[in-house]
C-alpha positions as CSV (number, residue, x, y, z in Angstrom):
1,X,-28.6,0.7,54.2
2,X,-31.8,-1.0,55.3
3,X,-31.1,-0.1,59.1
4,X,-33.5,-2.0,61.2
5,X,-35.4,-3.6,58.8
6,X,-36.1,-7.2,58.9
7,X,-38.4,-10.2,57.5
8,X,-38.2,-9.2,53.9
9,X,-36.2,-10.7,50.7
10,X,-34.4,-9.6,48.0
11,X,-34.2,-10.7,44.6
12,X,-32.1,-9.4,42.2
13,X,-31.9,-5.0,42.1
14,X,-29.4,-2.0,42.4
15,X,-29.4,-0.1,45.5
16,X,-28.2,3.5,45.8
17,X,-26.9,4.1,49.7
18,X,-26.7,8.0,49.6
19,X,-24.9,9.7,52.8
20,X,-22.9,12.9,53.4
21,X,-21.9,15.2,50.8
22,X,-23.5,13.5,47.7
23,X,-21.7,9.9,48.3
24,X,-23.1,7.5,46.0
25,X,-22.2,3.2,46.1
26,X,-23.9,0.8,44.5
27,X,-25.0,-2.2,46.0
28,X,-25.7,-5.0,44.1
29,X,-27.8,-7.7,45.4
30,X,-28.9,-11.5,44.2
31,X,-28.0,-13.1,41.4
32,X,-25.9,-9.6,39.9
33,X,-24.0,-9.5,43.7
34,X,-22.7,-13.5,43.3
35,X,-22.3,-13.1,39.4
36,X,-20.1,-9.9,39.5
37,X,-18.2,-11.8,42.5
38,X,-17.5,-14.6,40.7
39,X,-16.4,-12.6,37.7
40,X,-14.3,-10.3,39.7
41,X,-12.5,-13.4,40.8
42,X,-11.5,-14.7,37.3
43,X,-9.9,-11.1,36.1
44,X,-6.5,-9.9,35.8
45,X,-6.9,-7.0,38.2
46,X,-3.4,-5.6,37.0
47,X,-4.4,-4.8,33.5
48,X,-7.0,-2.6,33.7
49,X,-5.7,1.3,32.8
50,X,-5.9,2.8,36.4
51,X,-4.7,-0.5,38.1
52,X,-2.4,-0.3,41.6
53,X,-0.1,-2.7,39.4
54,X,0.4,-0.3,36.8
55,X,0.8,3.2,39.2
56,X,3.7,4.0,37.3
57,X,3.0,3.5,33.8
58,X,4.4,6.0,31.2
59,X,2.0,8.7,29.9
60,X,3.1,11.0,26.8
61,X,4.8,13.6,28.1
62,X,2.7,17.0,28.1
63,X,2.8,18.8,25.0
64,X,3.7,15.8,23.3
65,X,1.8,13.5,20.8
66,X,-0.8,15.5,20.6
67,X,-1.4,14.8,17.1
68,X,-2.3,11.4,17.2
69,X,-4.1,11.5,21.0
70,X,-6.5,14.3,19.2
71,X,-7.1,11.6,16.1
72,X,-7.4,8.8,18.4
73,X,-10.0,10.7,19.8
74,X,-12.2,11.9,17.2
75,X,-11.9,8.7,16.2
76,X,-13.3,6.8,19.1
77,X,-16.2,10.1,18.7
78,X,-17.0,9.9,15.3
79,X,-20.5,10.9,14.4
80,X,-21.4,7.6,12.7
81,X,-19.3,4.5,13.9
82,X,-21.6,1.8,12.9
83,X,-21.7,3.2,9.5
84,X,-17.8,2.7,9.5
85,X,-15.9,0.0,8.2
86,X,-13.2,0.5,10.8
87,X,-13.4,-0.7,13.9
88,X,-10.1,-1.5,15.1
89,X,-7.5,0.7,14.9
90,X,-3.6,-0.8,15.1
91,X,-0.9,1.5,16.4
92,X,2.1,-0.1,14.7
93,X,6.2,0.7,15.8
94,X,9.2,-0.9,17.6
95,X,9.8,-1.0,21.3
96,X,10.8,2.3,22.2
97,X,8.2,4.0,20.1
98,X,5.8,5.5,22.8
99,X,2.8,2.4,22.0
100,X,2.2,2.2,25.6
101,X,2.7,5.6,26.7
102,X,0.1,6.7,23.8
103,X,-2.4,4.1,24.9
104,X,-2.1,5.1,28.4
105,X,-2.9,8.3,27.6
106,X,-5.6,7.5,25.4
107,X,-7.4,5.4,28.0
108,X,-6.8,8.2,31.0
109,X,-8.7,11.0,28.6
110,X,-11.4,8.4,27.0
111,X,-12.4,7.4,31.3
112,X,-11.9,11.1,32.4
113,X,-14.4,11.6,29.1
114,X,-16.2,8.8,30.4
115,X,-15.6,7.0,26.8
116,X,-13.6,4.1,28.8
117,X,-15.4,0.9,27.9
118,X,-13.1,-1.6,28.9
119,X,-9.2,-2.0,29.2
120,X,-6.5,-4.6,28.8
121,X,-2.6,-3.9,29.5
122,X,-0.3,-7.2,28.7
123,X,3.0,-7.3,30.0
124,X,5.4,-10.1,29.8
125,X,6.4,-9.5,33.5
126,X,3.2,-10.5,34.6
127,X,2.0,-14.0,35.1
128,X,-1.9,-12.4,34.7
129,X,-1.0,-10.0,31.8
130,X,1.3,-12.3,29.7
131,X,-1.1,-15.0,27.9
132,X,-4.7,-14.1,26.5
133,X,-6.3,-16.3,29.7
134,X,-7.7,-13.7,31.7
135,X,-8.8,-11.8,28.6
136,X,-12.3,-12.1,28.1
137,X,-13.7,-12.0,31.6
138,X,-11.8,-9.2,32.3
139,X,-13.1,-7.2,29.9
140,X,-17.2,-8.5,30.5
141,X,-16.2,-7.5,34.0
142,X,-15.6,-3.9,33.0
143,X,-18.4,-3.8,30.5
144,X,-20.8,-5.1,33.7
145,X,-19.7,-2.4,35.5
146,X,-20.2,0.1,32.7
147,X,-23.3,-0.6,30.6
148,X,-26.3,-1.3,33.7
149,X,-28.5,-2.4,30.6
150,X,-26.2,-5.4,30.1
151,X,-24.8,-6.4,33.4
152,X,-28.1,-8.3,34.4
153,X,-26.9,-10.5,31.0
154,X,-23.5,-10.9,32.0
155,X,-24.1,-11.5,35.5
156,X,-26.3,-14.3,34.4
157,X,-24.0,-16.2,32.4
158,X,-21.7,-16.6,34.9
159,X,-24.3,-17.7,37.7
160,X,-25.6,-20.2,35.2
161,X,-22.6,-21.8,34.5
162,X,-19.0,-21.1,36.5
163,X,-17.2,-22.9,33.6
164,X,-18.0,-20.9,31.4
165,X,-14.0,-19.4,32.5
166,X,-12.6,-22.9,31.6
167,X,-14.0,-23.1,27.9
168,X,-12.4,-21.5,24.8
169,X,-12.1,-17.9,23.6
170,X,-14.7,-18.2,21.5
171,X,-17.6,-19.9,24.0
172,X,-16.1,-16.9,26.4
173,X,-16.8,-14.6,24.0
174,X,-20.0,-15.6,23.2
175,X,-21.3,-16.3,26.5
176,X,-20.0,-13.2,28.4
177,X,-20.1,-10.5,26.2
178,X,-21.8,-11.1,22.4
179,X,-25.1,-12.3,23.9
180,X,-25.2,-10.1,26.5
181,X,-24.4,-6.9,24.7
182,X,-26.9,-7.9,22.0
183,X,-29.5,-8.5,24.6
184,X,-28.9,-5.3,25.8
185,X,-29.0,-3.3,22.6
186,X,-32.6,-5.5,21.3
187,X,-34.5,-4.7,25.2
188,X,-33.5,-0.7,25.3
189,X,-31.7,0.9,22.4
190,X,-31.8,4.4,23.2
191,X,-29.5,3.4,25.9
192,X,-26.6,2.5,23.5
193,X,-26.2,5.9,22.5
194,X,-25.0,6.8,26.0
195,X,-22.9,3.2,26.4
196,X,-18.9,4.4,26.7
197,X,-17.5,3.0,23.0
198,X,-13.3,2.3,23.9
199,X,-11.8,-0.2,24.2
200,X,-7.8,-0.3,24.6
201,X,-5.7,-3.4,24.2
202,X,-2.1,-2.8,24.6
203,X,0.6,-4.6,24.2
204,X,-1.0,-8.1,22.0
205,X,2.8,-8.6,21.3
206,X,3.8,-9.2,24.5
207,X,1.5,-12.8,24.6
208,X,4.1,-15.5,24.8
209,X,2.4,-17.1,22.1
210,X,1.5,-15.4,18.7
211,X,-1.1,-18.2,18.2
212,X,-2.8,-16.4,21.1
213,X,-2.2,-13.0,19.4
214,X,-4.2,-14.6,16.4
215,X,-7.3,-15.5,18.9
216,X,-7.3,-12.4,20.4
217,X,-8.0,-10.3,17.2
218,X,-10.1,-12.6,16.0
219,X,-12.2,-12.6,18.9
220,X,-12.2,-8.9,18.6
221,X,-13.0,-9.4,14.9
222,X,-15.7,-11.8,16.0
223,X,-17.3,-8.8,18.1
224,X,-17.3,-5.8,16.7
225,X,-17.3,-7.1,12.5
226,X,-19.4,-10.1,12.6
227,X,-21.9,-9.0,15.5
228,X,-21.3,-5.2,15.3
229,X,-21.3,-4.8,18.8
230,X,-20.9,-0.7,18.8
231,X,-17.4,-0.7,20.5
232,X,-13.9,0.9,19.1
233,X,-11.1,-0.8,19.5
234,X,-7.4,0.9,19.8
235,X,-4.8,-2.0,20.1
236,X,-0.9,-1.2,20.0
237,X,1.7,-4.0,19.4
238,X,4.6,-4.6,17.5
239,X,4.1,-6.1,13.9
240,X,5.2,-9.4,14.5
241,X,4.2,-12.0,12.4
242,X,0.7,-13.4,13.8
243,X,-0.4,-10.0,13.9
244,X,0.4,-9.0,10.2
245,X,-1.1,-12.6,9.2
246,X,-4.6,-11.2,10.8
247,X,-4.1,-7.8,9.2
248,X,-3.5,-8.9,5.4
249,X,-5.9,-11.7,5.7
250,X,-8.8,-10.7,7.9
251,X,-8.5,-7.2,9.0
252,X,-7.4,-5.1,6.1
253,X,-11.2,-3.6,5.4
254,X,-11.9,-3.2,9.1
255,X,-8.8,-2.1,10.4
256,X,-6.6,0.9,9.9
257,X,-2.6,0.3,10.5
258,X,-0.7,2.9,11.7
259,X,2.3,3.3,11.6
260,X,3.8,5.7,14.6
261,X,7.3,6.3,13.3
262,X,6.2,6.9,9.8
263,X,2.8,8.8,9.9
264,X,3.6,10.6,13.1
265,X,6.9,12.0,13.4
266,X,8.6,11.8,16.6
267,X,11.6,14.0,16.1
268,X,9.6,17.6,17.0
269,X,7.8,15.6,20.7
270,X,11.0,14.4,21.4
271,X,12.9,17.3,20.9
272,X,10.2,19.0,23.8
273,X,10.5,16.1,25.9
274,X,14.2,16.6,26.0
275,X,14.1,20.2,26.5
276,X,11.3,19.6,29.3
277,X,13.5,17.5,31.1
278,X,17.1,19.5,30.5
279,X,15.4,22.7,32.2
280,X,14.7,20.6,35.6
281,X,18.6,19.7,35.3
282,X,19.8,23.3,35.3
283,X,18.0,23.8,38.4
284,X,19.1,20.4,40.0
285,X,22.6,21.5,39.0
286,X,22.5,25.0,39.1
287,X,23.1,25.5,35.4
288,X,21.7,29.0,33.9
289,X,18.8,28.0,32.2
290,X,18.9,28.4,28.5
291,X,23.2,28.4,28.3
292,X,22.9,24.0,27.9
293,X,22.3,22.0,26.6
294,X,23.1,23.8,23.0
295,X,20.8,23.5,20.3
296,X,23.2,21.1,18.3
297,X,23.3,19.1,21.3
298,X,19.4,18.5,21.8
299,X,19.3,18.0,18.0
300,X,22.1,15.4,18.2
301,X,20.0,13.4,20.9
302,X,17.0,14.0,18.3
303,X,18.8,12.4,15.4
304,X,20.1,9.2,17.5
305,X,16.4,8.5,18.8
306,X,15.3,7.9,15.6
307,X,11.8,8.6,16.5
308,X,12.2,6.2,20.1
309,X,11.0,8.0,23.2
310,X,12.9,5.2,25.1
311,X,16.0,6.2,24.1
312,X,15.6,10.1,24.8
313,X,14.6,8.5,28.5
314,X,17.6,6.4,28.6
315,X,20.1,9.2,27.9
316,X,18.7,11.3,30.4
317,X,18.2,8.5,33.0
318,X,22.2,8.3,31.8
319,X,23.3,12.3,31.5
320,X,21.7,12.7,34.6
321,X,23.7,9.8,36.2
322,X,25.4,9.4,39.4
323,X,28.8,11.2,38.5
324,X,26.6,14.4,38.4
325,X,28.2,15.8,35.5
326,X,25.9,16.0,32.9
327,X,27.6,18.3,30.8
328,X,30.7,15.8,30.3
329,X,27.9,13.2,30.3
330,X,26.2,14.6,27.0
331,X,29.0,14.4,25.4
332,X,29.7,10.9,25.9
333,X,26.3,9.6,25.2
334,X,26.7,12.0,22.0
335,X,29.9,10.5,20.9
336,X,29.0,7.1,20.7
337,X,28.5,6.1,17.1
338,X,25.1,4.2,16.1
339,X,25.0,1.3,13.6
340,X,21.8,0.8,11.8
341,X,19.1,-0.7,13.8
342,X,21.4,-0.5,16.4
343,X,19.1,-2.0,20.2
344,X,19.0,0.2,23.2
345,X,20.8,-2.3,25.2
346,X,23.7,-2.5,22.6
347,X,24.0,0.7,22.7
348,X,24.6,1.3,26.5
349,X,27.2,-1.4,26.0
350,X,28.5,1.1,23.4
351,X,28.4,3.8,26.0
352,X,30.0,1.9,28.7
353,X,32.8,1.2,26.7
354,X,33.4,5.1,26.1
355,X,33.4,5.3,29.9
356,X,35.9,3.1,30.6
357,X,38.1,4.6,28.3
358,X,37.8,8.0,29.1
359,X,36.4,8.7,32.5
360,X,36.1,5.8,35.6
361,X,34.3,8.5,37.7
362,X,30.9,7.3,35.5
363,X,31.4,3.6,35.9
364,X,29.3,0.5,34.9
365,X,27.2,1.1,37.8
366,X,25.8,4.0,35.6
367,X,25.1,2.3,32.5
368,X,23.4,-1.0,33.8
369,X,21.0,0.8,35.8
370,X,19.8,1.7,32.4
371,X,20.2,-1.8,30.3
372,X,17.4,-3.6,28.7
373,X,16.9,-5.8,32.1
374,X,17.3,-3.3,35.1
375,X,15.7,0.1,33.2
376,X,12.3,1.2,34.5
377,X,10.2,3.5,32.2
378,X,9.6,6.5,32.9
379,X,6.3,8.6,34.0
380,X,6.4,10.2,30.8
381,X,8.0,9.4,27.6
């Protein structure tokens, strides 16, 4: 771009460098070039849906909830959000219930849609994704990118003052995306109807702090009640108690709880997860393909999930273990008795107790490969 040329400036723009077979970069220049750089630089990088960091996140298996991807969905599409009261929807269930897994997916069909506002994934393993820091910048980062009518805004905010990153939630808030966006929407709103409108928050129980939890939906709350910014806003976590304070107190009117294990039953997805992933063991085993596992067995498995994805995985991860004996492996995993409530871990304690009492050939190297601390989800639960 600009071969040759010499003795001119540039102040401010987007440039289009077009080469080849319908290649397509933009450039940004100016004031939008050192604001997005400077953003870029304050972002957690790892919690955006298609990040490097999270290559191998889970995804719903295919065929699998397909009920509530299609809701989430028409949701996200509706016909009329701003006349809707909701605005945030709150997938609610224990660990093990698919939250991730569902959000992923959500997030891959909403960008391949090109719905895909902005992202955030927390994790607890993460030093980026584990406190509500990076938050805010990292999604005005992603809105930049998407929406050009705002990005001038946002860029500008950060080029007029680089502490803007050191203030509180709410000055963040304010500064990088409420103004910005509402700027946007006063100086062109025919373009709003064209803005991508999701945006995915995964994982609010895994801040360290539920006092962050707290600021995080009400900086949400702040956004998309108070200022009706036109977004949609999907957010999985576990019900613990900051977030149930939020709901009964501030959200109830604007945002819909739901339930996973009791609105969407798991039993019939996990039953063709199972049977997915059986049919790839007779073939790694040479078993004839419909003879095992039996109908009671897959329905056993079924019945000791109780609606958890995590455990179908961790079964497999077990049947198909190291002994490679997965017919005498079913069985143990099947004879293990469940207390109420009973955690996956406790339960592969349960397990390895079975195997040391009937058969050393599937040792403890089998079951701590798949204990709370070592297990690594799966590409598709």
């Amino acid at each position: 771009m600009f071969e040759n040329a010499h003795h001119f400036n540039t102040h401010g723009g987007k440039f289009i460098d077009v080469g080849g077979n319908y290649y397509e970069n933009a450039v940004y220049v100016g004031e939008s070039y050192s604001g997005m750089k400077t953003l870029y630089s304050r972002i957690a990088t790892g919690a955006l849906h298609n990040s490097y960091e999270r290559r191998n996140a889970p995804r719903c298996h295919p065929g699998t909830r397909l009920e509530v991807l299609d809701h989430s969905l028409a949701w996200v599409q509706r016909p009329n959000p701003q006349a809707d009261p909701i605005k945030l929807l709150w997938f609610d269930g224990p660990a093990g219930a698919g939250k991730s897994a569902i959000q992923q997916s959500i997030a891959d069909r909403c960008n391949e849609r090109k719905m895909l506002a902005a992202s955030f994934f927390f994790s607890h393993q993460s030093d980026q994704r584990d406190s509500d820091r990076l938050l805010i910048a990292t999604l005005a980062y992603q809105l930049a990118q998407k929406l050009d009518t705002a990005r001038d805004s946002i860029t500008t905010a950060v080029v007029n003052d680089h502490s803007v990153f050191d203030r509180d939630h709410m000055y963040q808030l304010d500064a990088l995306i409420i103004r910005p966006i509402t700027a946007a929407i006063v100086g062109n709103p025919a373009a709003v109807a064209e803005w991508p409108k999701a945006i995915i928050i995964d994982g609010l129980d895994e801040c360290k702090e539920e006092g962050q939890q707290k600021a995080v939906l009400v900086a949400l709350h702040e956004a998309v009640v108070k200022h009706k910014l036109p977004f949609s806003i999907i957010i999985a976590s576990r019900a613990d108690p900051a977030v149930r304070e939020f709901f009964y107190l501030i959200g109830e009117g604007c945002m819909k709880r739901i339930e996973l294990n009791t609105i969407y039953q798991a039993d019939n997805d996990i039953a063709v997860y199972l049977r997915s992933e059986f049919d790839i063991m007779c073939q790694k085993y040479r078993i004839e393909k419909g003879s095992w596992p039996s109908k009671e067995e897959v329905q056993g498995l079924v019945a000791k999930a109780s609606g958890q994805f995590i455990y179908a995985a961790t079964a497999l991860k077990f049947i198909d273990g190291p002994s490679q004996r997965p017919k005498h492996n079913i069985g143990l995993i099947l004879q293990v008795e469940l207390t109420h409530g009973c955690a996956l871990r406790s339960h592969s304690e349960q397990v390895r107790g079975t195997t040391a009492d009937s058969d050393h050939s599937v040792g403890h190297r089998d079951i701590s490969a798949i204990s709370g601390h070592r297990y690594q989800q799966p590409l598709w639960i």
